[in-house]
N, C-alpha and C positions, 0 to 999 in steps of 0.2 A: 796753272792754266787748265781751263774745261778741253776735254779733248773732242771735237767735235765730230758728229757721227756720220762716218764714212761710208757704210755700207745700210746698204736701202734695203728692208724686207718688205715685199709686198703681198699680204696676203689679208683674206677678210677676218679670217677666225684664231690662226693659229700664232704662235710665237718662235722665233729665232730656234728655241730650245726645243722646240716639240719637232719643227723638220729634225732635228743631230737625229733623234731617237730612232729616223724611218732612214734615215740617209746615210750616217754616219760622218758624214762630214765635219771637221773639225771645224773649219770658218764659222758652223751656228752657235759654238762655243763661246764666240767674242761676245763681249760686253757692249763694242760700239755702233749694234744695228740701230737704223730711224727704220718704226714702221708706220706703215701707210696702207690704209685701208681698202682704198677702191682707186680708181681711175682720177678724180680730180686730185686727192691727194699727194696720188704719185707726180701728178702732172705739174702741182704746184711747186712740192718739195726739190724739184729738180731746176725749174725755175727763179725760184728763189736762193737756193745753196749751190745750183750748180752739178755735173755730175759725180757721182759717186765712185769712190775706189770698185764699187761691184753693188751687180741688183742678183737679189735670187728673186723669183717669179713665180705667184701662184699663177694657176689657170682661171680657175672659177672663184668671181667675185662677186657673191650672192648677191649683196644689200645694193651696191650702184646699177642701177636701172635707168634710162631714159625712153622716152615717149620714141616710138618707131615713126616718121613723117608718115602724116593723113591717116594715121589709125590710133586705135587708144592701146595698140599692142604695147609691151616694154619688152625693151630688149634688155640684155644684161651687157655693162662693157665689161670685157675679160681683161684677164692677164694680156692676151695676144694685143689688143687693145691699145695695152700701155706701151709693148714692143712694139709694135707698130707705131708709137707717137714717138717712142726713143728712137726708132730708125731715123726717123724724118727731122726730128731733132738734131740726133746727131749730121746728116747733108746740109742740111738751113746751116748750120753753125760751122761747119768743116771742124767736125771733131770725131775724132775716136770713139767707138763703142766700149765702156768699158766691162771690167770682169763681167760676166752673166753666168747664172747657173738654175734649175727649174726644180724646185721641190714642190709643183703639184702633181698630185694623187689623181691626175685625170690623165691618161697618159695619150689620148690622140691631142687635147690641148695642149701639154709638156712637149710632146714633139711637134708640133706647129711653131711654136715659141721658140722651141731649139733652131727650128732650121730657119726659119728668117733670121736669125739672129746672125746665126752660120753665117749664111748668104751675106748678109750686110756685109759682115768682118773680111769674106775672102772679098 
């Protein structure tokens, strides 16, 4: 039986094994991350399978960009972005936040992340 993959990486560039090397964390060791690139694929991935044993969280997700309203600006949707859609996911649905943890390199975006997440969970 396929062991289906429980833990959600979200970042645009990097891989499960490249955070262990800055983090040290043992969890980037597992073999069972799904990664997901930008903002819709977190968005869908979660949707479709449901939530995950644990999400680790980049900040900065270069490539997904969308049109700002009334200007030809782009914005980037971030990490925070996604946390943000999982808070709200998780109240719509009366569910638990699960595991979370932040291996982005951006560290006022890593604590942004951190602390609404906090917040949700207390």
């Amino acid at each position: 039986m396929k062991m289906t993959k429980r833990l959600l990486f979200l970042d645009d560039i990097r891989y499960p094994i490249e955070a262990y090397h800055y983090t040290k964390q043992d969890i980037f060791l597992r073999e069972d991350w799904h990664i997901v690139r930008n903002y819709e694929q977190f968005v869908n991935r979660i949707l479709e399978k449901g939530l995950p044993e644990m999400i680790s969280f980049d900040h900065d997700l270069a490539d997904m960009h969308y049109l700002k309203q009334d200007s030809q600006e782009f914005i980037e949707k971030t990490g925070y972005d996604c946390a943000k859609w999982l808070v709200e996911y998780c109240m719509d649905n009366y569910l638990g936040l699960p595991k979370f943890y932040c291996h982005s390199m951006n560290p006022v975006g890593k604590k942004n992340i951190e602390s609404l997440l906090k917040n949700f969970k207390n």
